[in-house]
ROGUBA-945387 format. One record per residue (C-alpha): residue number from 1; residue in one letter; x, y, z. Coordinates in steps of 0.001 Angstrom, whole numbers, m for minus. Example, Ala and Ser with C-alpha at 12.3 -4.5 7.8 and 13.67 -1.06 7.14 Angstrom:
REM ROGUBA-945387
NODE   seq   type         x         y         z
NODE     1      a     12300     m4500      7800
NODE     2      s     13670     m1060      7140
END
This chain:
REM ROGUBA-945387
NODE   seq   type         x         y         z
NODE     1      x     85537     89042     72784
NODE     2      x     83518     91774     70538
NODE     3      x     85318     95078     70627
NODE     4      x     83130     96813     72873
NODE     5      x     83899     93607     75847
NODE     6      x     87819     94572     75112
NODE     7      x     87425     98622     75120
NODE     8      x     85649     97357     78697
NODE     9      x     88011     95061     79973
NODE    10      x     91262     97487     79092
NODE    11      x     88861    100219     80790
NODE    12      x     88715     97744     84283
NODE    13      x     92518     96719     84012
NODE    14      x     93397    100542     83954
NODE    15      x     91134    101098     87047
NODE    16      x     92323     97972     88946
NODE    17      x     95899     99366     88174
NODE    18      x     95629    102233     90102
NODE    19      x     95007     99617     93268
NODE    20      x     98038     99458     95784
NODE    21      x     98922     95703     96799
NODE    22      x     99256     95394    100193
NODE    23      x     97959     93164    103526
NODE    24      x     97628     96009    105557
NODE    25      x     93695     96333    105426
NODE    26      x     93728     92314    105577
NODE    27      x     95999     92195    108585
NODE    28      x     93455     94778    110355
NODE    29      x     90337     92747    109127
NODE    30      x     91783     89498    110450
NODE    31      x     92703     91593    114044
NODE    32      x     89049     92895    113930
NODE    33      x     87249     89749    113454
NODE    34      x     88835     87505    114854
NODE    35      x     89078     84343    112030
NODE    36      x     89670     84783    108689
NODE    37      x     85980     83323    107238
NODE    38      x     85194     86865    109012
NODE    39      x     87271     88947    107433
NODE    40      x     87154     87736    104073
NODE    41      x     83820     88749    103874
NODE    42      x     84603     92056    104893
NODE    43      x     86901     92634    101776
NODE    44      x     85851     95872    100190
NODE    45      x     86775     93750     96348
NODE    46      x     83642     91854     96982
NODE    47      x     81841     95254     95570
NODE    48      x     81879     95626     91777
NODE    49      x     83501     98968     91456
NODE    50      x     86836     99402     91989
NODE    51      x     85728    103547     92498
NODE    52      x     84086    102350     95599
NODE    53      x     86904    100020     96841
NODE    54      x     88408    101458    100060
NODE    55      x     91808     99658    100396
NODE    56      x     93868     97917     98444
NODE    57      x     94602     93982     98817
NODE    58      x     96471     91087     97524
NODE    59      x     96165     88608     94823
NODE    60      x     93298     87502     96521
NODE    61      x     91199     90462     96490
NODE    62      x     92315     91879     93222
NODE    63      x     91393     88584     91100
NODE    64      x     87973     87928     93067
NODE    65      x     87397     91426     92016
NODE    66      x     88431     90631     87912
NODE    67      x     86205     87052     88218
NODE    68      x     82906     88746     89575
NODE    69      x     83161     92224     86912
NODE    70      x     83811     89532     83939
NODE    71      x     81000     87273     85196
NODE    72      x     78665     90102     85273
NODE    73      x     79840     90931     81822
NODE    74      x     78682     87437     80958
NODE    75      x     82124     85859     80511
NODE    76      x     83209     83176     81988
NODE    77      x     86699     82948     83415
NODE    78      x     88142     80673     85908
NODE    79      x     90249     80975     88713
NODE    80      x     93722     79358     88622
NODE    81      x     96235     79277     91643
NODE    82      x     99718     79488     91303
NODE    83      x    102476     77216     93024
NODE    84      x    106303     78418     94365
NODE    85      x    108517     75831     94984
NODE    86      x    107609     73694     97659
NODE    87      x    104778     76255     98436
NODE    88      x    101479     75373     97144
NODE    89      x     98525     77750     96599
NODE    90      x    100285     81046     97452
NODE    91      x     99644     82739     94373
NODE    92      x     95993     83249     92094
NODE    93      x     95212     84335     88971
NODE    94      x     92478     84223     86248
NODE    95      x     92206     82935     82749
NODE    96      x     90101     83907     80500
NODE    97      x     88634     82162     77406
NODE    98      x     87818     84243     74140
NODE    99      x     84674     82975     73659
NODE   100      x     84148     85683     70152
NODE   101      x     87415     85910     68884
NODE   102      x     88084     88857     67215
NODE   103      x     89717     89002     63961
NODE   104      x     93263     88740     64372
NODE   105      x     94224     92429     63364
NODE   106      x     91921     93543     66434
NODE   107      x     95128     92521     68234
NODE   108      x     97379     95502     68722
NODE   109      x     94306     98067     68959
NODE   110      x     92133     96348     71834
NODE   111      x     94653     94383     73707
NODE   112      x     98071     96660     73930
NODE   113      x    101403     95182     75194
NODE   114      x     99747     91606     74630
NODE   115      x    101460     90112     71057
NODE   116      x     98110     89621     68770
NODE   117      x    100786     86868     67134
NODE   118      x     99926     84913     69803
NODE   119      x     96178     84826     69054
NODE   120      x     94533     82101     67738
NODE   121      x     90699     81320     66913
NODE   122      x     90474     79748     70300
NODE   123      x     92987     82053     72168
NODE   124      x     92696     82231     76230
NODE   125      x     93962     85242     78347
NODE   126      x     95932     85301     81265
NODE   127      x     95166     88190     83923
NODE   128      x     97536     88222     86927
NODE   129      x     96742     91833     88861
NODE   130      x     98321     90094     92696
NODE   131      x    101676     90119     90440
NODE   132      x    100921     94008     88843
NODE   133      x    100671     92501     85544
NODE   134      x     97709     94516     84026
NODE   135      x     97582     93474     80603
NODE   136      x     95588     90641     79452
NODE   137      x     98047     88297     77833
NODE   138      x     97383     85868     75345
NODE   139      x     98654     82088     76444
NODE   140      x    100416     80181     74019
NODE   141      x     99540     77174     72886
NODE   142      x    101647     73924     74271
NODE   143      x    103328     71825     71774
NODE   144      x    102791     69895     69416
NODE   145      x     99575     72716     68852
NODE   146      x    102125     76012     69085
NODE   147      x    105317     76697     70064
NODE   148      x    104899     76866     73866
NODE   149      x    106166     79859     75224
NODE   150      x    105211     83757     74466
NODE   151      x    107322     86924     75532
NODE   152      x    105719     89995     76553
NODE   153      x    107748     93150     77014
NODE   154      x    106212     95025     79497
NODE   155      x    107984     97582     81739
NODE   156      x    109541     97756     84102
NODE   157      x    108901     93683     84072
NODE   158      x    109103     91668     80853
NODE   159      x    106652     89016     80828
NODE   160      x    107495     84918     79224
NODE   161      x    104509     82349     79509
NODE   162      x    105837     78770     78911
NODE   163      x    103634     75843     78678
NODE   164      x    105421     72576     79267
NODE   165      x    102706     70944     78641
NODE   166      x     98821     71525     78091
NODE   167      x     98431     71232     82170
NODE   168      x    100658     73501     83361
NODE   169      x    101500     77050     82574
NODE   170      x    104890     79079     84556
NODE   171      x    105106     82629     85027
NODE   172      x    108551     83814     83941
NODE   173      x    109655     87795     84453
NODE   174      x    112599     89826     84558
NODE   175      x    113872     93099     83835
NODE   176      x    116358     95895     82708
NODE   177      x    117927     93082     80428
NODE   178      x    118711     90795     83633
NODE   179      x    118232     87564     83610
NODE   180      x    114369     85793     83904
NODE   181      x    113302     84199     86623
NODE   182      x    110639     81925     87334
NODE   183      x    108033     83033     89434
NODE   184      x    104926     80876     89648
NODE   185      x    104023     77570     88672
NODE   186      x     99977     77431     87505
NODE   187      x     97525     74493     86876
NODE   188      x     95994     75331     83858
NODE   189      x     92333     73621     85180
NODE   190      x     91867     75844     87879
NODE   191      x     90011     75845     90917
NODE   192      x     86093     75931     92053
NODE   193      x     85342     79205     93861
NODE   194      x     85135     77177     97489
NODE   195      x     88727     75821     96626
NODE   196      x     89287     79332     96028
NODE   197      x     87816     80654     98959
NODE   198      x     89322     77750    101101
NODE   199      x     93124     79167    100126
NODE   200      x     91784     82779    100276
NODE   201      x     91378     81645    104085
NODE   202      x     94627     80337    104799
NODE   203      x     96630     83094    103124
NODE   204      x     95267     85203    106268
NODE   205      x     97872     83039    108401
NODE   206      x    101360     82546    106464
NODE   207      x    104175     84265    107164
NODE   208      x    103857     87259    104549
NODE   209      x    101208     88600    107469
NODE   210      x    103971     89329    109991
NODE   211      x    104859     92601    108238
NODE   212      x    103810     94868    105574
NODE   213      x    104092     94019    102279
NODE   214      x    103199     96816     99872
NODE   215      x    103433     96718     95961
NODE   216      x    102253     99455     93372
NODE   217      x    103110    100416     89597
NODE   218      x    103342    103563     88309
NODE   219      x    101930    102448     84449
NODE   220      x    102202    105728     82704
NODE   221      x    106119    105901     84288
NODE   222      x    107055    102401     84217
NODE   223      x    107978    102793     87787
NODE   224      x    107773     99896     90295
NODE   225      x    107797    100585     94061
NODE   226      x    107834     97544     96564
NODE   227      x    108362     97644    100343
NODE   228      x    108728     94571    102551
NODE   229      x    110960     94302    106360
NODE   230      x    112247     97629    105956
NODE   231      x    113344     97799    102481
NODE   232      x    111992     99978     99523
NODE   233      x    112414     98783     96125
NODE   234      x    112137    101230     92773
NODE   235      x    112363     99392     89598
NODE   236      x    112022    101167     86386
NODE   237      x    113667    100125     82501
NODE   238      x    117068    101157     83739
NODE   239      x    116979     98960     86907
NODE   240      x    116484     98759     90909
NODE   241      x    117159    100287     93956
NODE   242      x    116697     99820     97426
NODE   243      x    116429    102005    100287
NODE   244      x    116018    101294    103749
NODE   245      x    113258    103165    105077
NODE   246      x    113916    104106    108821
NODE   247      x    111012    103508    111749
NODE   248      x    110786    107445    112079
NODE   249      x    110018    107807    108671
NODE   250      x    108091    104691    107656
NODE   251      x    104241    106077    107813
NODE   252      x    105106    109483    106107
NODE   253      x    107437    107414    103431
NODE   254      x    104788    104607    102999
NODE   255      x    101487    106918    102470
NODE   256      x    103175    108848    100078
NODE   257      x    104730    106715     98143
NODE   258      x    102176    103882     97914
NODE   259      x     98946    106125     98016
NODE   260      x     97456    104605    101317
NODE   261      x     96024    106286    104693
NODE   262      x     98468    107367    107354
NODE   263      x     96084    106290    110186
NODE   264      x     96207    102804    108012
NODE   265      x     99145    102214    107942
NODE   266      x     99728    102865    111663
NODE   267      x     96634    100902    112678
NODE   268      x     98283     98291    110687
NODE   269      x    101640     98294    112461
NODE   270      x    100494     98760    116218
NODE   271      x     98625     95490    115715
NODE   272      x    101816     94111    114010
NODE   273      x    103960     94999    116850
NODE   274      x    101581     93937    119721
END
């Protein structure tokens, strides 16, 4: 990318951070409508800018928002959906060829947190907003070509991208000098934008949608906050913690600390409990 596409794209990832994760506005769009064909197409991330986006979302809505600003910025990344174990197609993210590599010392200044060592003349970027990883990170090369895995210190969640092979690509993180885990297992291909669509659809019916799940980073703290049946979790470089959020307190607690709508999150949890 020329300097002025990266100065862009860091400019987007910044704005996109600042967008809570969470199925509350999908759970009401699904209630409203009826089927989920419906409420897909009611997902405020189908408009360009994220200023004019009203709720938040989930992987879904966060990466078909990244595909159609880097398509209108004439790039052309794909969309690649990530596997869990035995669960298939839970998960999406984007990659991102460099179609005018920069020279190499362009690294650190246009592409923070990402590792320029891991650049190469054909170098391809991994973008993975559903999992609050904001920074475009450079995917290693499998072997025999590289070395096959790339670490990524970012916090509160380091970041390792293995390839075992030139097909596949997993999604490693951990933090506060625990151990890493493995989180998702991508396809390097990736997927047309009906295959997309087609598991954008189903997501609307697994089990995740039977209570709220809410996610948000604090960037310029390093602070993590996660909430799912009950539970709130703050991560930051020195560790976690988790508090259980009581019923009486859970709208108050929620809209403040993930930056949503009281009369959301209450719509949200009447249908929930019907």
């Amino acid at each position: 990318m020329l300097p002025e596409q990266w100065i862009k794209i860091q400019d987007i990832c910044d704005k996109l951070s600042k967008v809570t994760y969470e199925n509350l506005t999908k759970i009401i769009r699904l209630e409203s409508t009826g089927s989920s064909t419906a409420a897909q197409k009611l997902d405020d991330s189908f408009q360009n800018d994220v200023d004019a986006w009203m709720g938040g979302g989930t992987c879904f809505s966060m990466t078909w928002h990244l595909y159609q600003v880097f398509r209108d910025m004439g790039l052309s990344p794909h969309l690649v959906m990530g596997h869990k174990r035995k669960e298939r197609n839970i998960h999406c993210a984007l990659i991102l060829p460099d179609e005018n590599p920069l020279p190499l010392q362009f690294g650190v200044e246009t592409v923070p947190c990402s590792n320029s060592e891991f650049r190469t003349s054909k170098s391809e970027f991994l973008f993975d907003p559903g999992y609050l990883i904001f920074d475009p990170l450079p995917i290693p090369l499998p072997p025999p070509q590289g070395t096959g895995e790339a670490f990524f210190p970012l916090v509160p969640n380091s970041v390792r991208l293995v390839r075992p092979d030139a097909s596949s690509m997993e999604l490693w993180t951990g933090g506060a000098g625990g151990p890493m885990k493995l989180r998702f297992e991508y396809p390097v291909e990736g997927v047309s934008v009906e295959e997309f669509k087609q598991h954008w659809n189903e997501s609307f019916y697994r089990e995740m949608m039977t209570y709220p799940v809410l996610n948000r980073l604090d960037r310029e703290k390093g602070v993590q906050y996660y909430y799912q049946k009950g539970n709130l979790v703050t991560r930051d470089r020195n560790g976690s913690r988790i508090e259980k959020i009581e019923k009486s307190a859970q709208i108050e607690t929620l809209s403040r600390v993930f930056d949503l709508k009281p009369e959301l999150i209450e719509r949200a949890l009447v249908i929930l409990n019907k």
